[in-house]
C-alpha positions as CSV (number, residue, x, y, z in Angstrom):
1,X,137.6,113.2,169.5
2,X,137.7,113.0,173.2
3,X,139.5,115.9,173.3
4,X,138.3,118.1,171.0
5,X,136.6,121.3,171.5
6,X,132.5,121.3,171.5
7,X,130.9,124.6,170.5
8,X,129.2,126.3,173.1
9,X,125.3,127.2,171.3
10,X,122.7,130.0,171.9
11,X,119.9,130.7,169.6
12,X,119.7,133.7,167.6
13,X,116.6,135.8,166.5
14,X,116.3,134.8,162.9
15,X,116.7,138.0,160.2
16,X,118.6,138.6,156.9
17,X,122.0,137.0,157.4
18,X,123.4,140.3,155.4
19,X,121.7,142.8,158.4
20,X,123.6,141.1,160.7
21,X,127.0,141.2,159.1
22,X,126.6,144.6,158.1
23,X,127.9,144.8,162.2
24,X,131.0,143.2,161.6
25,X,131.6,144.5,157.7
26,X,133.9,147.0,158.7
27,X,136.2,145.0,160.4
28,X,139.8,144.5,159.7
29,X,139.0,140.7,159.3
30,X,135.6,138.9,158.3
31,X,134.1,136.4,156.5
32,X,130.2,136.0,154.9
33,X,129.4,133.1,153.5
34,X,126.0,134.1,152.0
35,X,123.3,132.0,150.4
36,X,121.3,134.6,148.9
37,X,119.6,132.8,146.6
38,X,117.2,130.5,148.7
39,X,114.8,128.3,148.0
40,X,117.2,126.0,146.5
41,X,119.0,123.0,147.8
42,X,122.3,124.9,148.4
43,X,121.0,128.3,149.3
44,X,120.2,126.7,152.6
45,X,122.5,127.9,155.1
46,X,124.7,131.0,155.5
47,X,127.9,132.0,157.9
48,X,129.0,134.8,159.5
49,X,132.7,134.4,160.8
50,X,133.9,137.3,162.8
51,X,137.5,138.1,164.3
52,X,139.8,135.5,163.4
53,X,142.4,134.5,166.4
54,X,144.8,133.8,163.7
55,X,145.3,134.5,159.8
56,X,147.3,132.7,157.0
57,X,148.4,134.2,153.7
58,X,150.6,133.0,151.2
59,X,152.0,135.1,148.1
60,X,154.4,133.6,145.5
61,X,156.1,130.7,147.7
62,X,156.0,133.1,150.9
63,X,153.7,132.1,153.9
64,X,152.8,134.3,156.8
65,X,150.5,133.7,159.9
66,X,149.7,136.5,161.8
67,X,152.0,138.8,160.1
68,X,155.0,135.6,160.7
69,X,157.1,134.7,157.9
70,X,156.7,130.7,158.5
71,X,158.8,128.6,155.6
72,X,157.4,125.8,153.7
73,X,154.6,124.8,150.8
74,X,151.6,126.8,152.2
75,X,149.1,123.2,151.8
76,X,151.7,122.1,154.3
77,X,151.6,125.0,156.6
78,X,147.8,125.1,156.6
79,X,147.9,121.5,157.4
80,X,149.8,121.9,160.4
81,X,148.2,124.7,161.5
82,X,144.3,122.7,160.5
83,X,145.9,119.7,163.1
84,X,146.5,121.9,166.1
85,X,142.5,122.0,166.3
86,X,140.3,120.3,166.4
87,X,136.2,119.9,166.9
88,X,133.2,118.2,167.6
89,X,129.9,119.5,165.6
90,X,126.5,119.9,167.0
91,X,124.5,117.6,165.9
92,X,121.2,119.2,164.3
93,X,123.2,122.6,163.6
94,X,124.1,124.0,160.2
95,X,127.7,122.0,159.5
96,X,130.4,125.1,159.8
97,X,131.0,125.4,163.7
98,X,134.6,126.6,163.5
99,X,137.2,126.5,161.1
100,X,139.5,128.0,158.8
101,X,137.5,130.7,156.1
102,X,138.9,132.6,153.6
103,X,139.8,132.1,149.7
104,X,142.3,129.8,147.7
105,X,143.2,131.9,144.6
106,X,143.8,130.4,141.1
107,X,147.7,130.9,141.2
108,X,147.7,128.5,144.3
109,X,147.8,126.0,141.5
110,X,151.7,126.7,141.4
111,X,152.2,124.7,144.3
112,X,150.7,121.7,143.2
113,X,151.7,121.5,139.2
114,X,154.8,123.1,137.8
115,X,152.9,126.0,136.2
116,X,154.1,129.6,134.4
117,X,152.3,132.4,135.5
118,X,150.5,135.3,133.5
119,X,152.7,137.9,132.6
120,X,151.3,140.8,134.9
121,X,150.2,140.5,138.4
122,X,149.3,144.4,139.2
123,X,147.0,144.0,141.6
124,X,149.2,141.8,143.6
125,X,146.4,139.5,145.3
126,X,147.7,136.8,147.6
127,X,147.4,133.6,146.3
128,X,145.8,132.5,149.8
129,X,143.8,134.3,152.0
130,X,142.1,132.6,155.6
131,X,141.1,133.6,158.8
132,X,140.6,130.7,161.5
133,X,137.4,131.1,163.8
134,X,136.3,130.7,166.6
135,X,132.9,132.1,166.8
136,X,130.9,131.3,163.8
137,X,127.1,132.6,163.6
138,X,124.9,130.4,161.4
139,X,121.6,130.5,159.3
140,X,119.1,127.8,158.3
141,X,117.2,129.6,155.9
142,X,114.7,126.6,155.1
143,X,114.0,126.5,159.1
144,X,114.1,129.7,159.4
145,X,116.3,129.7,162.5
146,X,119.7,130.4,163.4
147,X,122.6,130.4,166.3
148,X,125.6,131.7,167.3
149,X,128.3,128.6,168.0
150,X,131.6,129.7,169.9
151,X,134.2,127.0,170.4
152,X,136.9,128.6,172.5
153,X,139.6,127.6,170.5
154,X,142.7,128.1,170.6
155,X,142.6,127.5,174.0
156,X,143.5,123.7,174.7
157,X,142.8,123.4,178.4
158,X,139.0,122.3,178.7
159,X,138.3,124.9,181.2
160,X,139.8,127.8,179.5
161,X,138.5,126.8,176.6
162,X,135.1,126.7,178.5
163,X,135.8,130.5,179.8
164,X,137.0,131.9,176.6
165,X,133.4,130.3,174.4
166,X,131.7,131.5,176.8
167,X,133.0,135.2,176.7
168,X,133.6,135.1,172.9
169,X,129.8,134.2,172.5
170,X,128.9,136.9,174.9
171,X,131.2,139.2,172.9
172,X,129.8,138.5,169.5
173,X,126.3,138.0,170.5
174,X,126.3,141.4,171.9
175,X,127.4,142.9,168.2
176,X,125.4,141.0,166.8
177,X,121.9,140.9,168.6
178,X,121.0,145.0,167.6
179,X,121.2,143.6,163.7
180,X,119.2,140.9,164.6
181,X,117.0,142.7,166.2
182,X,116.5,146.0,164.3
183,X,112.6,145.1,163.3
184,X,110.6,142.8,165.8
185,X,108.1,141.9,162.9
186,X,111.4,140.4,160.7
187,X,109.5,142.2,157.7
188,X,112.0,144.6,157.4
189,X,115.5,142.8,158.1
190,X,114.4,140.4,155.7
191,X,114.0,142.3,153.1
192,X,116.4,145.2,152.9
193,X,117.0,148.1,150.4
194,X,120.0,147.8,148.6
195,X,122.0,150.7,148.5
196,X,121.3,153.9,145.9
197,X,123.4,154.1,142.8
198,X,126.3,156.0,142.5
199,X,125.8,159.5,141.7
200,X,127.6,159.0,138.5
201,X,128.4,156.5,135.6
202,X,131.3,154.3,136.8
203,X,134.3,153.6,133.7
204,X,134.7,150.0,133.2
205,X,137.3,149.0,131.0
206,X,138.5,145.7,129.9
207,X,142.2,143.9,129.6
208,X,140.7,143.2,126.4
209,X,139.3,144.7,123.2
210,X,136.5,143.0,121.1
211,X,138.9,142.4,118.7
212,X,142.0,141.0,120.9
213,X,139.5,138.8,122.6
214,X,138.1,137.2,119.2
215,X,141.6,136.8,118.4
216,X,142.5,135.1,121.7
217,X,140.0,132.8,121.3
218,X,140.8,132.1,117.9
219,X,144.7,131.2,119.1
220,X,142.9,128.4,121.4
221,X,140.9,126.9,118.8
222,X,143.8,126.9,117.1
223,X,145.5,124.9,119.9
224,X,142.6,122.7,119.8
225,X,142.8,122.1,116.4
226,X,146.5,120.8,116.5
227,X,145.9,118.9,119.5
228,X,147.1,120.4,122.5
229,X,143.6,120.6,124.3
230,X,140.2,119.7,123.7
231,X,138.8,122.6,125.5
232,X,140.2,125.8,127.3
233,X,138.7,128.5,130.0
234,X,139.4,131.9,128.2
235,X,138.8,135.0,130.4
236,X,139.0,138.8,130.0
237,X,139.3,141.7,132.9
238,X,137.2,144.3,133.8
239,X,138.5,146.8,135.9
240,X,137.1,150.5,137.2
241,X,137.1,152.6,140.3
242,X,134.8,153.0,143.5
243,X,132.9,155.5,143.5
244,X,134.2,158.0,147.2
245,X,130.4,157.7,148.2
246,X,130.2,153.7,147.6
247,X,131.9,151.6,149.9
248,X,132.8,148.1,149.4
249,X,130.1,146.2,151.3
250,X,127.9,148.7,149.5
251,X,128.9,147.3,146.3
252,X,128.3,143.8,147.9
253,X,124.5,144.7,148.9
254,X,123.8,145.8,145.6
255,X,125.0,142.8,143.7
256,X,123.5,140.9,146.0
257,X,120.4,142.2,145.2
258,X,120.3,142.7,141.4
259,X,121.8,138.7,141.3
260,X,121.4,136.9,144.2
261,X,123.8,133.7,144.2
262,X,123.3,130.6,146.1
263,X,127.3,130.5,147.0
264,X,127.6,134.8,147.7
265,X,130.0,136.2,149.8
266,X,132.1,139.0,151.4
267,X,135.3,138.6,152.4
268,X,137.0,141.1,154.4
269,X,141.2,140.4,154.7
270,X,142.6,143.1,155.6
271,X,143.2,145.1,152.0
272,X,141.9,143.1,150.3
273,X,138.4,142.7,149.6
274,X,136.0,139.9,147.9
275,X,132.5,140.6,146.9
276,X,131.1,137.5,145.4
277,X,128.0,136.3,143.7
278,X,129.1,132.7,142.5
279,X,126.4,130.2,141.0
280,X,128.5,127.3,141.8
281,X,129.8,124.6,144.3
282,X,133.6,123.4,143.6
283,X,133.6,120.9,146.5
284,X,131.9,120.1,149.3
285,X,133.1,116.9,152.0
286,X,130.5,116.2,154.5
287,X,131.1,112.8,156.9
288,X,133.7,111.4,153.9
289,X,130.9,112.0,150.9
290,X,132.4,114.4,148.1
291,X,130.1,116.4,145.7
292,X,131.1,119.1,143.1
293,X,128.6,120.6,140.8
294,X,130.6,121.8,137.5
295,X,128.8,124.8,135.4
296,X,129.8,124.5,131.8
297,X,126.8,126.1,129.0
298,X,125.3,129.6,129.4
299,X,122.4,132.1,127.7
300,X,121.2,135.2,128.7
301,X,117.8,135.5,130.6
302,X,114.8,136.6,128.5
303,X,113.5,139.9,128.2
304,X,109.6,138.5,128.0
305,X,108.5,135.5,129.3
306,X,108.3,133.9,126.0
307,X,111.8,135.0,125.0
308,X,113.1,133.1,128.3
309,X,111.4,129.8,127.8
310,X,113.1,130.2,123.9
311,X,116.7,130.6,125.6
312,X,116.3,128.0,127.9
313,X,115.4,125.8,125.5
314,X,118.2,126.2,123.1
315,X,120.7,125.8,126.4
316,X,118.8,122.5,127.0
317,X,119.2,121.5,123.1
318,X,122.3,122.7,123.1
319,X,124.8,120.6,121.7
320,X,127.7,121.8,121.7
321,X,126.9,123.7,125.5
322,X,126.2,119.9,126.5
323,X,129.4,118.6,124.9
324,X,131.4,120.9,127.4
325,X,129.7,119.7,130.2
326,X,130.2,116.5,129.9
327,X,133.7,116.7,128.7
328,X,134.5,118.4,132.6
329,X,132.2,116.2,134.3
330,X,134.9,113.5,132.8
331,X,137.2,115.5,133.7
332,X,136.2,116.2,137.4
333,X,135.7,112.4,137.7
334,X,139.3,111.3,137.2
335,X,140.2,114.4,139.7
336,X,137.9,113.0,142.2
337,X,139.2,109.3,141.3
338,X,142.6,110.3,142.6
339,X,141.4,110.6,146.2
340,X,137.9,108.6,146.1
341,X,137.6,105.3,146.8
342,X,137.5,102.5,143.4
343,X,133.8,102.1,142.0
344,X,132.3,105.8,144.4
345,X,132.4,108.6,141.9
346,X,129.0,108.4,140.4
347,X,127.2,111.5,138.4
348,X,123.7,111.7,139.4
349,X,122.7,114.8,137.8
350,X,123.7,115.5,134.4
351,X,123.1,119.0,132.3
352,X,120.5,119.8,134.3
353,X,119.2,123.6,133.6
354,X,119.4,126.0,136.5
355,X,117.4,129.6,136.3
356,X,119.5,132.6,138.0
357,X,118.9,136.4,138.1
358,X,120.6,137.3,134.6
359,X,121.5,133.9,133.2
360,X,121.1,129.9,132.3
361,X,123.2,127.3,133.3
362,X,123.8,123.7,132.9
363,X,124.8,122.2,136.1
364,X,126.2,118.9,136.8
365,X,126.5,116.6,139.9
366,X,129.8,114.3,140.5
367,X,130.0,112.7,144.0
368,X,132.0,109.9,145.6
369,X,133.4,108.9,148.9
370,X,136.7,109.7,150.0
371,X,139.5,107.3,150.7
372,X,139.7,106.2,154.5
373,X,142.7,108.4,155.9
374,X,142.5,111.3,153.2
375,X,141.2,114.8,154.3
376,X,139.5,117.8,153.2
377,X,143.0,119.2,151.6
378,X,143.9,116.1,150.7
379,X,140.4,116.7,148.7
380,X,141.4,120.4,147.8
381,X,144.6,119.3,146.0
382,X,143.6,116.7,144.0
383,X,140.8,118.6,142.2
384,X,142.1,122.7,142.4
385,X,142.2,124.5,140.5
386,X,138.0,123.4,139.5
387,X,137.9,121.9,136.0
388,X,135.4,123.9,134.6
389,X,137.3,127.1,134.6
390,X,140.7,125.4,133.2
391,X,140.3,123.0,130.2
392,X,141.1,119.8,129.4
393,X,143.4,118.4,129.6
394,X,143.6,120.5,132.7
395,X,147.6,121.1,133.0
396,X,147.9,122.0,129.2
397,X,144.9,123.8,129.1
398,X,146.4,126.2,131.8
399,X,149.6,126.6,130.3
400,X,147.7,128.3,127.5
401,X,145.5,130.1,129.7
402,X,149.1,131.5,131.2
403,X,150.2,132.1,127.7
404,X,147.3,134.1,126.4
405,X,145.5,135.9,129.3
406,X,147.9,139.2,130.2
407,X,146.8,139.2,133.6
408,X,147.0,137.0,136.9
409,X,143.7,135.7,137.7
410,X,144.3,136.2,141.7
411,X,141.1,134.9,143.1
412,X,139.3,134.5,139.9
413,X,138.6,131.1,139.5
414,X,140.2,130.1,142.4
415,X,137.9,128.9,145.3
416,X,135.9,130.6,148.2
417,X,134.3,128.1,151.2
418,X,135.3,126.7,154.5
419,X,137.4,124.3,155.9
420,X,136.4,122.6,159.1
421,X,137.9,121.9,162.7
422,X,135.6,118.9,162.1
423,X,137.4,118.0,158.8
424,X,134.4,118.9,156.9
425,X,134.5,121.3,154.0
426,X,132.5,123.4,151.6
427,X,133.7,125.4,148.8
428,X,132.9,127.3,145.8
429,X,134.4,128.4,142.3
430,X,134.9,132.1,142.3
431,X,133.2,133.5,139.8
432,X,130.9,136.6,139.2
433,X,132.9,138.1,141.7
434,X,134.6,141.7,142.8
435,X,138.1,141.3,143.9
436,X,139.4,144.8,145.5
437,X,142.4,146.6,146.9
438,X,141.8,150.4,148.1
439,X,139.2,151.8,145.7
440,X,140.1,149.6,143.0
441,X,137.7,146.8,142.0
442,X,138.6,144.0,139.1
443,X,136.1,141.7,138.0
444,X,136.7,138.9,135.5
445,X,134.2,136.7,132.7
446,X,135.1,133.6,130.4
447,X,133.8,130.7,128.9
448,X,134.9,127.3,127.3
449,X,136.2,127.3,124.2
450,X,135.8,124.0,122.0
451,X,136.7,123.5,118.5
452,X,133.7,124.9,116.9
453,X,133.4,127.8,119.5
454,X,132.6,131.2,117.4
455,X,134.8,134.1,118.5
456,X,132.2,136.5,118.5
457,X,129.8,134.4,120.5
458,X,132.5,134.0,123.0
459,X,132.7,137.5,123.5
460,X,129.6,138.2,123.9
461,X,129.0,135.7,126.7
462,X,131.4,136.9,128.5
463,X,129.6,140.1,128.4
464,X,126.4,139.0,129.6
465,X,128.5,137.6,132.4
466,X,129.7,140.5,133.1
467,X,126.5,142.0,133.0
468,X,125.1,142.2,136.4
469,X,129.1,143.5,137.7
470,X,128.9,146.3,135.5
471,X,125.2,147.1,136.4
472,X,126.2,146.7,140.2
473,X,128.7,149.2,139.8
474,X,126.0,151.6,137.9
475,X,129.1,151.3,135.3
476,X,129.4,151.3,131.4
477,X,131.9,149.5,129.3
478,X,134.5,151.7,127.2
């Protein structure tokens, strides 16, 4: 990598990752990747990604990159476009130095799998949204430290790409540095108020009633029962308006507060907007070493201490919770088999509980190494869309998905993360998340269904899903 670009680096003062971006949340373009849930082994780093010198989107089969029509399979395009840069990390440094940032949605999944498509796609999300970056300011939150890292890119000649890091960090630094600096002590920017509630109830509705949704998932059991599937991610919609007085980042700050997520994030692309909260990792590549950490079984939090330790307990005893885990952990092992190296996917965490704001989880670990000459998309399309918000067998499973859910998912279940100029990667499944254009905010739930799934029970954890969404929006479900 003689030639490849090496970020220039200057300390930052450490505060709350989301003061800072609050600078650059207005922007046209820009991209927090958020670990607001720390303490935990993924909630240590987080990424700010400012002004992208170039953007890719793809919607149904059409690829643009800075507003150019550019023909071809958009994996392909952001291939070529990934291989005109490239960089060496820092070594000691949080691992996303430059890159490609942005979202894959679910119907990306057209591209690699001949796939139908929901009936209605009103809200017209494109199926890939990414900004490539420069500049990236990063957070170590178990140091306590951070830095600003700006690579010069896309400059190729070594002294122009010397002159434009340079600038570019002075640039961004310059935004940055009031945020960072807006309390001395660090008391306050660590700790900020989320924003007020709306001055009045926000309508949520659903692309589903109670009744349609038992019925849905009665039609998959159904499939189950004849042999199609074994099991089937079954989602409903949620959809209301912003408020004029809240804006979108202050719908972020809020959910961000009430459920703090290790894999958060706000995505600013132009129209479009993501506000994210997501509890789990889809992939992550780090020196050839693959992880993904599947989320299948789910209770409600507790309103006493004693009625927590009961829910969390019958999650852990769980057997049919446990039964869907493991059938996607199979399932996410012969994904990872395709482009892993014979005898590397291991699972060294199995059903383990995980405690968040407003629910339990069972969380899984898969890993294995990555065959020599195979890449970070290489990665991406073997395993998207993530197994444990499709089915199994995955391709059936989301031909019935298709076939019963009235709506595209857009980003739902697709993935938010990072690619590298490095090669590296990390990604997450997009759940718990706001997807917005203008003033109108969507917001999906689902869960597994199995064979002896209850229809009722199904609908109801969807709702406490939902829950924290609807509270963020100070909303109530007609």
């Amino acid at each position: 990598m003689s030639d490849a670009a090496v970020p220039l680096v200057e300390p930052l003062d450490y505060a709350d990752a989301a003061s800072v971006f609050a600078a650059f949340a207005e922007d046209a373009h820009g991209v927090f990747l958020d670990s607001a849930l720390q303490g935990q082994a993924n909630g240590r780093y987080s990424y700010i990604a400012p002004e992208p010198f170039r953007t890719i989107t793809s919607k149904d089969g059409i690829v643009e990159c800075d507003g150019r029509r550019i023909d071809g399979d958009p994996f392909a395009v952001l291939r070529a476009e990934l291989r005109r840069h490239s960089l060496h990390p820092v070594d000691g440094l949080p691992p996303f130095q430059g890159g490609a940032a942005g979202y894959f949605g679910y119907e990306l999944s057209q591209h690699l799998e001949r796939l139908p498509l929901a009936r209605v796609d009103d809200m017209r999300f494109p199926d890939l949204a990414l900004g490539f970056h420069d500049v990236v300011l990063a957070f170590d939150h178990h140091e306590r430290r951070a830095w600003i890292c700006s690579s010069g890119l896309p400059e190729t000649l070594a002294t122009k790409r010397r002159a434009r890091a340079a600038a570019r960090l002075r640039e961004i630094a310059a935004r940055a540095g009031a945020a960072s600096r807006s309390d001395q002590s660090g008391l306050k920017a660590l700790q900020p108020s989320p924003p007020a509630l709306p001055a009045r109830a926000v309508e949520v509705t659903s692309n589903f009633t109670r009744p349609a949704y038992e019925a849905a998932v009665q039609r998959v059991i159904d499939y189950i029962l004849a042999g199609d599937i074994f099991q089937a991610n079954l989602s409903q919609r949620f959809s209301a308006e912003l408020p004029d007085e809240v804006t979108p980042w202050d719908l972020y700050r809020r959910q961000r507060a009430l459920n703090p997520a290790p894999f958060a994030a706000y995505l600013k692309l132009g129209e479009i907007v993501i506000a994210s909260a997501s509890p789990e990792r889809f992939l992550e590549l780090a020196g050839g070493r693959v992880e993904t950490c599947p989320i299948k079984g789910t209770r409600r939090r507790g309103n006493t201490p004693g009625e927590d330790r009961e829910l969390a307990a019958a999650l852990e005893s769980s057997t049919k919770d446990r039964a869907e885990n493991v059938m996607i952990v199979d399932l996410l092992r012969n994904d990872l088999s395709r482009v892993c190296r014979d005898g590397t996917v291991d699972v060294p965490a199995l059903c383990e509980l995980e405690t968040f704001a407003t629910v339990f989880h069972l969380v899984s670990t898969v890993t294995g190494e990555l065959n020599p000459g195979l890449g970070a998309l290489d990665l991406l399309a073997a395993c998207f869309p993530g197994g444990s918000i499709t089915g199994a067998p995955k391709i059936r499973a989301m031909e019935i998905i298709a076939e019963i859910e009235p709506t595209r998912r857009g980003p739902y279940c697709g993935s938010i993360g990072w690619l590298g100029f490095d090669g590296n990667m990390d990604t997450s499944i997009v759940i718990r998340t706001y997807t917005m254009r203008g003033r109108r905010v969507t917001f999906q739930a689902g869960g597994g269904i199995v064979a002896d799934s209850h229809p009722a029970d199904e609908y109801d954890e969807t709702i406490a899903k939902a829950a924290a969404l609807i509270a963020g929006l100070s909303g109530t479900l007609r």
